[in-house]
N, C-alpha and C positions, 0 to 999 in steps of 0.2 A: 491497460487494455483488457477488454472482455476476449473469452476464449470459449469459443463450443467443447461441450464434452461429449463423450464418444456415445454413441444409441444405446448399449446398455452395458450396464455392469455386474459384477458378481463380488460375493464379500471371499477374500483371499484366506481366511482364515490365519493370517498372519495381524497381529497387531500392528506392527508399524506402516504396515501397508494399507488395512481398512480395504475398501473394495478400490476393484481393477476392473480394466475394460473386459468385458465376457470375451473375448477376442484371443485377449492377453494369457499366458500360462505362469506359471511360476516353479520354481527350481532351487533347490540348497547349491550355495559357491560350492559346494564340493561335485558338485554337478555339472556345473559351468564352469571349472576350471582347472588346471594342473598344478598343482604346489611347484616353483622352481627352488629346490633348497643345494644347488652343485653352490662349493664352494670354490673361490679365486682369489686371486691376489692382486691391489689396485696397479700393478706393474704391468700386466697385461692386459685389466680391463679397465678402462679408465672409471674412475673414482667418480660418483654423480652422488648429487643432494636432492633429497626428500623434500621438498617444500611445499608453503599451504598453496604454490601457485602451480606445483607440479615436479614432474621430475626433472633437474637443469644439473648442467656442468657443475663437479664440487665448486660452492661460493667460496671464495676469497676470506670469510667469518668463519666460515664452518672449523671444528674445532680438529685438528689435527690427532692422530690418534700411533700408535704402535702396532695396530693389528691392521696393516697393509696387507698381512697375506691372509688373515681372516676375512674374508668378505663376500659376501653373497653376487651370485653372479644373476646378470638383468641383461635380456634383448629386447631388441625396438617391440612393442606393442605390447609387452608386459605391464600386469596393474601393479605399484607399488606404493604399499603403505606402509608407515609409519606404525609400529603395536602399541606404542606406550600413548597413554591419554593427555601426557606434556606437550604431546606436536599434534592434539586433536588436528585433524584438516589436511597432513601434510600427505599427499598421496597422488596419485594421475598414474595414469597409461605414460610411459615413457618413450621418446621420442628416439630415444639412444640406445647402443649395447652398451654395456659399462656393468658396474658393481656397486653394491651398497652395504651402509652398515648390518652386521646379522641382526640388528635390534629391527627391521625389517620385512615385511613377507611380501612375497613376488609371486602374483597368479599370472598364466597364463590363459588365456581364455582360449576355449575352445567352441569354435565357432559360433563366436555373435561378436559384432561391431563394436570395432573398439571404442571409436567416438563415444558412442553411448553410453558403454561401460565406462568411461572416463566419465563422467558426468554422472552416472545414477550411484557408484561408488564414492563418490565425491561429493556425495550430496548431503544435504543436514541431516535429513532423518536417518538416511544410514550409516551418515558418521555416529550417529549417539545411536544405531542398535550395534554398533559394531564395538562400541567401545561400552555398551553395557554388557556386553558378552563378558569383560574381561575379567579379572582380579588381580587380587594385590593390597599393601597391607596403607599405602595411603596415595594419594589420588593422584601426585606425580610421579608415583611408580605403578601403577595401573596398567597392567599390559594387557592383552589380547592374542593368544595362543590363536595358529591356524585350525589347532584342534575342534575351539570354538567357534571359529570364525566363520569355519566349512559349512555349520549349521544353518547360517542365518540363510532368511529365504529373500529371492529376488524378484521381482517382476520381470517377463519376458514377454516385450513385443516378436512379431514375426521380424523376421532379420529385417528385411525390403523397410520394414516400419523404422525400426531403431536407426539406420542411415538417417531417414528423412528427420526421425526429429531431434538425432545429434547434429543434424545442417542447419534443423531453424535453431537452436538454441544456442549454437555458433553463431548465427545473426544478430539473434536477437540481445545473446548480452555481448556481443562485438557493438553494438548501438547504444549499450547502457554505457559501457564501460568508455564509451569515445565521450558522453557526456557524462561521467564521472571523473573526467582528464580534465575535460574542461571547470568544471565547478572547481578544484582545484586549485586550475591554475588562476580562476578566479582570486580564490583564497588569496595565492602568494602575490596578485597585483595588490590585491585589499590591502597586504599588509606593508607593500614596498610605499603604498601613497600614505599608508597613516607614519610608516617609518619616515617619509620625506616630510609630511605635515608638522611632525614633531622636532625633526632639524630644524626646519625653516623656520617655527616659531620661540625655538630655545636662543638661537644663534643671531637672527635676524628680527626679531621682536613681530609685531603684528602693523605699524605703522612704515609702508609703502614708501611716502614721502618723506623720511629721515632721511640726513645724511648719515655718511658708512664711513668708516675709517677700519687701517688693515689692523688686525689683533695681533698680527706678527705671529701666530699660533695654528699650525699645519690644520686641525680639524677642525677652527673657524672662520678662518678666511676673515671676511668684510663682517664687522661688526656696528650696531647704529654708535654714532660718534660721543652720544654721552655713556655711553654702557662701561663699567669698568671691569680687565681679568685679573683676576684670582688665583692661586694655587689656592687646591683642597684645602691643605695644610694652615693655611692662612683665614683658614674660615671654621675649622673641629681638630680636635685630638681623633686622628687614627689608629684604631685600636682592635687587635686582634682577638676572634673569641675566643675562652676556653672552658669546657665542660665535659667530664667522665663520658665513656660510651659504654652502651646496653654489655658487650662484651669484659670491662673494667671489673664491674660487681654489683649484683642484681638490687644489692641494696640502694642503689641511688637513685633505680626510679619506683614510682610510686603513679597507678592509675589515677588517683585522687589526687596528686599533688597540685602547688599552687600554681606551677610555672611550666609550660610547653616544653618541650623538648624538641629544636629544627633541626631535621635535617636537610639536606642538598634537596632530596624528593619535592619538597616541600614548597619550595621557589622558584621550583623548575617549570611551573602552569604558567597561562598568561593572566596572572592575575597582580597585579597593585599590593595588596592590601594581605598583608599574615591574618586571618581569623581563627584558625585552627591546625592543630598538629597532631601525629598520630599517636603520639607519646608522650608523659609528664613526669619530671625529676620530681622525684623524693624531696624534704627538705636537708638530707643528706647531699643528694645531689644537688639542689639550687646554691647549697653554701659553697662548693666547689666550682661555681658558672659563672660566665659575664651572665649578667642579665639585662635583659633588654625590655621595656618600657613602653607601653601605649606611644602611639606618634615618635616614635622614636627609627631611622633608616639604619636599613645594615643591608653588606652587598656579598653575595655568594665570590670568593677565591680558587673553589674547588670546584670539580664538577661541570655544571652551567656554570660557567666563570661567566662574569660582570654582570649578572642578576640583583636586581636592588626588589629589595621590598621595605616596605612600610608595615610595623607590627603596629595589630589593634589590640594584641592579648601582652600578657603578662608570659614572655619566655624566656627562651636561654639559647645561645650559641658555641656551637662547638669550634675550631679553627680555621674550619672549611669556612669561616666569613671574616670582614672586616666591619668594622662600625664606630658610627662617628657621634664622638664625646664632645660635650660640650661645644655644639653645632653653633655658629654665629648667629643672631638673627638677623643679619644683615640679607642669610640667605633663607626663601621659603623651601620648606622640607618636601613640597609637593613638586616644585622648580627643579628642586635637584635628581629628584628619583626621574621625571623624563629628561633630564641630561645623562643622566647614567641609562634609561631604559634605552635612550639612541642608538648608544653602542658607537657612535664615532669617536666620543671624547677619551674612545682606550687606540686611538690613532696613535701610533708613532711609540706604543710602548713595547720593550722587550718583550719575547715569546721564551718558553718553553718547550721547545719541540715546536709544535701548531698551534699551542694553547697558552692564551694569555697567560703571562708572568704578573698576577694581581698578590701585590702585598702592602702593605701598611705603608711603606717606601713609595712605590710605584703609586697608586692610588693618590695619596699624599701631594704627589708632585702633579697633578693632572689638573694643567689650566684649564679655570671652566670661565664663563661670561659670568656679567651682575647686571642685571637690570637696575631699575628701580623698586621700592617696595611694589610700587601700584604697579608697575607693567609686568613686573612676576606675578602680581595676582593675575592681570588680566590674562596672561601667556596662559595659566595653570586652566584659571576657565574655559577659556577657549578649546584647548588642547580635550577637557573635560568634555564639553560638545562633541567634538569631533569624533570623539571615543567612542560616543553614544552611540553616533549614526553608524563607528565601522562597528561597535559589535552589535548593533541589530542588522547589521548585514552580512557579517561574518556566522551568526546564528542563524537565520532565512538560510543560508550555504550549504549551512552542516547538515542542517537540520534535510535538506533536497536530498545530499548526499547520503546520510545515512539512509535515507525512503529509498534512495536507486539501489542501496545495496542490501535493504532488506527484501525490496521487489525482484531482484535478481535471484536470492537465495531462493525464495518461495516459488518464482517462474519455473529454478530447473527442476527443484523438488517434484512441483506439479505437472511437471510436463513427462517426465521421468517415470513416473508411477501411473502415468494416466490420466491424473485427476482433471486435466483437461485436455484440449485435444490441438493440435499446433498443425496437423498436415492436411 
């Protein structure tokens, strides 16, 4: 949307600001607000978290600490930020009385709109002058003293102003953000139909008119009547990885070396296909590793358990995976990784807590179908197609979603400072 801007302007003499409305005044936080530095105990005031979405009830994650009776006390309409530049973003006007960590500072504002101030503190440009104020010796310990804090200067509409345009900007990303839910929730249908597409074509083949007969086998039901099941086992040697870690001794890896080095990070994308790793074993380290092979499949145990991928490079796995040695050819390796990318064919196997219990054993025993040579071609191509159209529709998606969210940043920035005009 286009937005009028205000009749005239003046240059603020602040850099992150640039000019304001002539209208508009401007003021040091030490000026617009009260430092709250009383200390309390989370016994009496209830304990809240810092977050990029605002100030909320301590989360459930949040890391439990000893210093209960060290804590900074916070009432309803207080701004609270986060000092350290680790939790850039995490700050808002609080909605609650409660406490928070002393890593923390708590203004209260002195008469101007808190709406506003929630939102012009909260903003990009003054999160990045707030946290270039800071120091410290590397950049996740970067903090921001209120000493410096107090300095930075702010823009100030007349109060009657700052209402109205912390109301449109409540609207307006109340509107973004209902169609930022939505694109979403797009996303997770996109993925529920290619995840059924890829059932229906591993399990059930591509020809409609076959007859079916049962597989006797809980995750495939009705399979076509010439297809034969398999255990893993009966089609590769499963085979656990092993390989030194960066911790063991520095000598094993090597920038230049021949062979990747996987980790879990690393398979945890939605992608197919291994092309690169962030690390390379030494030939120190490769002689201590499974090594794994162009076209060769191996599937994450740890971590994102039952992750398959397909290496196109020359690497190495560490235990966190399983891989299959001396693969049949009866099965194609492109067939098997969307039987594994499904995720049903780990039906009916032991957990661990929540989390699959995937090991050499387990894996091993997990009856999959067999087509034909030619209808696992056909399945893989197809399946191939299919892939194509969701991710160029899953990219169109993202690609919307991050424009809503980079247009949202830039809307309250500019509305916030002036740079256009909303009421």
């Amino acid at each position: 949307m286009r937005y009028e801007k205000y009749d005239a302007y003046s240059d603020s003499g602040v850099e992150w600001l640039g000019e304001i409305p002539e209208s508009w005044g401007i003021k040091k936080i030490g000026q617009c607000f009260e430092q709250r530095k009383e200390k309390v105990s989370d016994k009496d005031f209830e304990p809240l978290s810092v977050t990029m979405k605002g100030i909320v009830p301590r989360l459930e994650s949040a890391a439990k600490t000893t210093a209960g009776d060290d804590r900074k006390k916070v009432c309803k309409g207080d701004f609270v930020i986060n000092s350290r530049s680790d939790r850039k973003g995490s700050s808002g006007v609080s909605p609650l009385d409660g406490s928070v960590s002393l890593i923390s500072i708590i203004l209260k504002p002195i008469k101007h709109e808190g709406a506003y101030i929630h939102h012009l503190l909260r903003s990009y440009e003054f999160q990045e002058e707030f946290y270039r104020y800071g120091r410290g010796i590397v950049d996740d310990l970067w903090t921001t003293r209120y000493t410096e804090m107090k300095n930075i200067f702010l823009p100030l509409p007349p109060k009657s102003e700052q209402k109205a345009i912390a109301d449109f900007i409540d609207k307006k990303t109340s509107e973004i953000d209902t169609h930022i839910v939505k694109q979403e929730r797009l996303i997770e249908l996109l993925k529920e139909r290619r995840s059924a597409i890829i059932n229906s074509a591993v399990t059930r083949g591509l020809n409609e008119n076959v007859k079916f007969k049962d597989s006797e086998i809980e995750w495939l039901g009705e399979i076509p009547e010439h297809w034969e099941v398999k255990k893993i086992k009966h089609l590769s040697l499963v085979k656990r990885g092993s390989s030194p870690r960066p911790i063991d001794d520095p000598r094993y890896f090597d920038d230049e070396g021949e062979f990747a080095w996987v980790r879990i990070a690393d398979v945890s994308k939605n992608s197919k296909y291994l092309l690169h790793t962030t690390q390379r074993l030494s030939k120190l380290g490769a002689s201590k590793s499974t090594k794994i092979y162009p076209q060769q499949i191996f599937l994450s145990i740890a971590g994102t358990v039952g992750k398959p991928m397909i290496s196109k490079i020359k690497c190495c796995i560490h235990d966190g995976f399983v891989w299959f040695d001396k693969l049949s050819t009866k099965i194609n390796i492109d067939f098997l990784y969307y039987i594994f990318l499904n995720g049903e064919a780990y039906k009916g196997l032991g957990k661990l807590g929540t989390q699959l219990n995937l090991n050499t054993d387990t894996v091993g025993m997990i009856s999959i179908p067999l087509p034909t040579d030619e209808e696992q071609m056909q399945i893989v191509n197809f399946i191939k197609k299919e892939d194509d159209k969701f991710y160029n529709l899953l990219t169109a998606v993202q690609k919307e979603i991050a424009y809503l969210k980079e247009y949202r940043k830039s809307f309250i920035s500019n509305a916030v400072t002036g740079k256009i005009k909303v009421i």
